[in-house]
C-alpha positions in Angstrom: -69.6 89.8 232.3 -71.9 88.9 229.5 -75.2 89.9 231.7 -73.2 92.9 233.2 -75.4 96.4 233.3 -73.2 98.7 230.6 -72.8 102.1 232.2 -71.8 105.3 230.5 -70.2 108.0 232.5 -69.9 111.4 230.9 -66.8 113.4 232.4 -65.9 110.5 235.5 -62.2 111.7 236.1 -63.0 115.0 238.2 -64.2 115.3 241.3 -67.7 114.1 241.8 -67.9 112.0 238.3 -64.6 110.5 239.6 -66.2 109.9 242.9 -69.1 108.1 241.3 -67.1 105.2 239.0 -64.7 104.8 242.4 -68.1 103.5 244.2 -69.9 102.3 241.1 -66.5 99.9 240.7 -67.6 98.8 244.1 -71.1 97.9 242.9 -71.2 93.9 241.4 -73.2 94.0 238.3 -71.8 96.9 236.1 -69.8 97.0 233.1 -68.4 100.9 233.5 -67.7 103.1 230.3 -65.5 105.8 230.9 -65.7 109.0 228.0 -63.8 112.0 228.5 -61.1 113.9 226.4 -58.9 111.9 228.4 -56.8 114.2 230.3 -56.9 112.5 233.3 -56.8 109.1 232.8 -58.1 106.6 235.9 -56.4 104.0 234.9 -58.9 101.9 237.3 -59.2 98.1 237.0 -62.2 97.0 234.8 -63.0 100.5 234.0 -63.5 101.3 230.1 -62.0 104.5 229.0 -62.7 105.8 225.6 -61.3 108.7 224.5 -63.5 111.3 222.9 -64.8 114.5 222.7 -68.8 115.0 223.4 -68.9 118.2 221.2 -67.9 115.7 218.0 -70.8 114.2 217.0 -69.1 112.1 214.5 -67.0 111.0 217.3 -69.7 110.3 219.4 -71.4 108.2 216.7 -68.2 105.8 217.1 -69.0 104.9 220.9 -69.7 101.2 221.0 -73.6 100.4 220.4 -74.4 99.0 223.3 -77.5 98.2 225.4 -76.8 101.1 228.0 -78.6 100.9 231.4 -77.7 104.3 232.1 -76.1 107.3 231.4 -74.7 109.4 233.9 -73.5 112.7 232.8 -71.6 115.1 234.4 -70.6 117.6 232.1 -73.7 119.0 230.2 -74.0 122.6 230.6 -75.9 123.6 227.2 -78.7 122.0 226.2 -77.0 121.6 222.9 -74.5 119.6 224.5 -77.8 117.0 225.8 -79.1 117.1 222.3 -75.8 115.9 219.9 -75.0 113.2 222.5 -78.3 111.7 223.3 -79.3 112.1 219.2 -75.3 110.9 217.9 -75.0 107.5 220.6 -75.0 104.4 219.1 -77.3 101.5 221.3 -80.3 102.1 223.4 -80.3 104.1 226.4 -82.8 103.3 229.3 -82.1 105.7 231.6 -80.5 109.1 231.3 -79.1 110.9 234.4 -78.1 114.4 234.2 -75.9 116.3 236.7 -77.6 119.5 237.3 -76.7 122.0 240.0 -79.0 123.5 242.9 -78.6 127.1 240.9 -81.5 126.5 238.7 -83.8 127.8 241.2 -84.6 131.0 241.7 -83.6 133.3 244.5 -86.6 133.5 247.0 -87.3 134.7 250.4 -89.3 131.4 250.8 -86.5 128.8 252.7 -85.3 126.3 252.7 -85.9 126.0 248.7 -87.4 122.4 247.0 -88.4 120.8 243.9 -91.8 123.7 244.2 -89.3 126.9 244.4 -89.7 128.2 240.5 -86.9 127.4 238.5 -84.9 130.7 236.5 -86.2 132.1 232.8 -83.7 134.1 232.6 -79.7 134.5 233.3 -80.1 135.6 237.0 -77.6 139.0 237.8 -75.7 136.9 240.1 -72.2 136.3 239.6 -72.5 132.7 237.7 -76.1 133.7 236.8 -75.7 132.3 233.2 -74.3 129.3 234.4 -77.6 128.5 236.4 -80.1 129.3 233.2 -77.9 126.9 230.9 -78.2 124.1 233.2 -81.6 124.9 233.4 -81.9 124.8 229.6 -79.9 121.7 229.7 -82.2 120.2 231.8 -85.3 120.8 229.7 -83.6 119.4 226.8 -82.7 116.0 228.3 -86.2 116.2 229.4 -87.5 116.8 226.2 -85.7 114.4 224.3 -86.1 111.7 226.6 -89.4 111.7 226.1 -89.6 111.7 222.6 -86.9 108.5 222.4 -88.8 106.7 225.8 -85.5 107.2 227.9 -86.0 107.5 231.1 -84.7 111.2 232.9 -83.3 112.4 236.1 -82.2 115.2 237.2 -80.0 115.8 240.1 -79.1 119.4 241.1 -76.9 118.9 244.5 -75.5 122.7 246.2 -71.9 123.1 247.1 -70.7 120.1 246.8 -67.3 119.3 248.8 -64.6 116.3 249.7 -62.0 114.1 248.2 -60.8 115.6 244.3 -62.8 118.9 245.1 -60.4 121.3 242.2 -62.6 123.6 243.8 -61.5 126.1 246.5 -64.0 125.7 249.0 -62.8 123.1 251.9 -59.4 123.1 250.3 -59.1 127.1 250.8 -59.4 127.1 254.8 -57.3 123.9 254.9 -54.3 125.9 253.2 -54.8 128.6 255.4 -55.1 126.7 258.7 -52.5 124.6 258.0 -50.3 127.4 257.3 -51.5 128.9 261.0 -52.7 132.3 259.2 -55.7 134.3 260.5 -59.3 133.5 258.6 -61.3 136.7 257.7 -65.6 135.7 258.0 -68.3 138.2 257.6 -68.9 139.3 261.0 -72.9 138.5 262.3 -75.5 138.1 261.2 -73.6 135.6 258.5 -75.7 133.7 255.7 -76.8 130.2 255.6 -76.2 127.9 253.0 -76.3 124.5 251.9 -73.8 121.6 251.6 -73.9 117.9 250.3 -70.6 115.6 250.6 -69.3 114.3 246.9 -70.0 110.2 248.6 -73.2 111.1 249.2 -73.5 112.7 245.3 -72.0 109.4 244.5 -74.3 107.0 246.6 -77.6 108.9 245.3 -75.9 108.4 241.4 -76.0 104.6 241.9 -79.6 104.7 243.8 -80.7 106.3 240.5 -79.7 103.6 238.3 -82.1 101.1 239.8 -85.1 103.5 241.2 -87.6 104.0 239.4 -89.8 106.2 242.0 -87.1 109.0 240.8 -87.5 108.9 236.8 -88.9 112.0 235.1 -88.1 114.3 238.2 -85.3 116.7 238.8 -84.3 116.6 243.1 -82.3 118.4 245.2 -79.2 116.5 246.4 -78.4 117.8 249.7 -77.8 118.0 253.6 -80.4 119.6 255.9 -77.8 121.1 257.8 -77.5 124.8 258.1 -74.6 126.3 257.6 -72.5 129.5 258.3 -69.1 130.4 258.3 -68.8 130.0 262.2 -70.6 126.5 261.8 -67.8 125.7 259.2 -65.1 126.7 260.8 -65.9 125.1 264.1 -66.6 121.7 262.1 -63.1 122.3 260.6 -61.4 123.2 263.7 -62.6 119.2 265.3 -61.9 117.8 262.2 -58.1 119.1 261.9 -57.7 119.1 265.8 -56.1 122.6 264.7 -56.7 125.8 266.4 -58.4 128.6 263.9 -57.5 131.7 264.0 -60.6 133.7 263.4 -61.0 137.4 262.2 -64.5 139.1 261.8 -65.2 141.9 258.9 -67.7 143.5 257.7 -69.0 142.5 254.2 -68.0 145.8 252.5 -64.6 145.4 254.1 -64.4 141.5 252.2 -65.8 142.9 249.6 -63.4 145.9 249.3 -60.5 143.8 250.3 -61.3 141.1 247.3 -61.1 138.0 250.4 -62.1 135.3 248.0 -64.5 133.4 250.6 -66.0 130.6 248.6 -69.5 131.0 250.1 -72.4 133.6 250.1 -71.6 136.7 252.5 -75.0 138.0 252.4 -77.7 135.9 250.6 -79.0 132.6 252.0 -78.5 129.4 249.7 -80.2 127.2 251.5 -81.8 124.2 249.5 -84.1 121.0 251.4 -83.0 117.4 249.8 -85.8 115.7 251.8 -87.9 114.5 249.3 -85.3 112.5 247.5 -83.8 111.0 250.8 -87.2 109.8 251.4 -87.9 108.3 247.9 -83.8 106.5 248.0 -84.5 106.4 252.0 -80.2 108.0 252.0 -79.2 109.1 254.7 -76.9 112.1 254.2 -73.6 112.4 255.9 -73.2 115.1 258.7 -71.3 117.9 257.9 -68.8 117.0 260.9 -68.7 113.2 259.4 -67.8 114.3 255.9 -65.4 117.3 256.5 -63.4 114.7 258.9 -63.3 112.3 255.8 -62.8 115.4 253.7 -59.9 116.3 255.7 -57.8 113.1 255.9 -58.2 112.6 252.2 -56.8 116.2 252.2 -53.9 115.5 254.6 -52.3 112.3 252.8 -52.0 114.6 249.4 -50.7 117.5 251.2 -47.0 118.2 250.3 -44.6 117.0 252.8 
């Protein structure tokens, strides 16, 4: 594949990376490079996988030099960690596109939040609130030095994400409980709204970005327009599963007090609006019912027994 398209994928064997080089390998065209630390190996036909660790620049300066059409990165959460692999890779990069996370925005009263909601300055209070500002920083710096080197940047910040290899305990956490027929504790009314985005459709925009140029130099929201709320989840659940859920309401102090781990916010609204880049890929994103049913069956056929 001489006139193949060479592909880097940073991370690629969790979750949504590993998502992305499962569809990219369904895409003609691309010659896919794997790099990780190599704990999980893929071990999938015509996939590349090098072994090495992006905080060794010296390692990193033995990557093949290659022509790469993209980047696609999924681990950068320092803006240090941008800076030694963009400055340490062998080859040319054309594009560069860097997995962000919808927690770079600020918490405002304005919803739902877009690409104009101001971004954070600052570690937010919130619990993960440093998280947020470093991806922020990180995405600054790959904007930074893609401009000084011509490399084309994108950023992509998606919300919860959920589906097949989540190691996350979102989904996965009122599966085990249903399938176990034990009682779900929700925040009783009024419950927040958030947003959600399916790991295929995380994937499908990743491959749009590749080729589009109408996205370069921006950073979009990746996500569903659906609003969400624990009774909205658990109803989508319930026809997924074709299980019966056994709902209990609490107030928030009393999940609070009572340490429930519920993987979504019980007071504060997280909801984010991913219109602008479905218009400029034209995606259409999966409905929550549509991707919690393919959630679930992927679920299912790993579950023990």
């Amino acid at each position: 594949m001489t006139d193949a398209r060479n592909i880097l994928v940073v991370g690629g064997s969790y979750f949504a990376g590993r998502v992305f080089v499962e569809a990219l390998c369904r895409h003609p065209g691309y010659a896919v490079y794997v790099m990780n630390r190599g704990r999980r190996p893929l071990r999938l036909a015509g996939v590349h996988e090098i072994v090495c660790d992006r905080h060794d620049a010296g390692a990193v300066r033995q990557l093949p030099s290659l022509p790469w059409h993209a980047v696609v990165d999924f681990c950068a959460y320092r803006p240090e960690e941008v800076t030694l692999l963009l400055q340490n890779l062998p080859g040319t990069v054309r594009r560069y596109v860097l997995i962000s996370t919808a927690t770079v925005l600020r918490s405002v009263s304005a919803l739902p939040m877009d690409e104009d909601t101001p971004t954070l300055d600052a570690p937010s209070p919130d619990p993960g609130g440093s998280y947020g500002f470093q991806k922020r920083l990180a995405e600054l710096e790959a904007q930074r030095v893609c401009l000084e080197r011509g490399i084309a940047c994108v950023c992509l910040r998606p919300p919860f994400i959920y589906g097949a290899h989540n190691y996350a305990p979102r989904e996965s956490y009122f599966f085990d409980l249903m399938a176990r027929g034990e009682q779900i504790i929700v925040p009783a009314p009024p419950q927040a709204l958030f947003s959600m985005v399916s790991v295929w459709d995380v994937a499908d925009v990743c491959i749009s970005c590749l080729e589009n140029d109408r996205v370069s130099g921006g950073a979009w929201l990746v996500s569903n327009e659906e609003l969400i709320s624990y009774d909205r989840l658990l109803d989508v659940l319930a026809a997924a599963s074709g299980q019966p859920v056994q709902i209990r309401r609490q107030p928030v102090r009393v999940i609070e007090a009572s340490r429930i781990p519920l993987p979504f916010p019980l007071t504060e609204h997280l909801v984010y609006s991913g219109t602008r880049l479905r218009d400029a890929l034209q995606h259409e994103f999966l409905s929550l019912a549509a991707g919690m049913a393919r959630t679930y069956e992927w679920f299912r056929a790993r579950a023990p027994g």
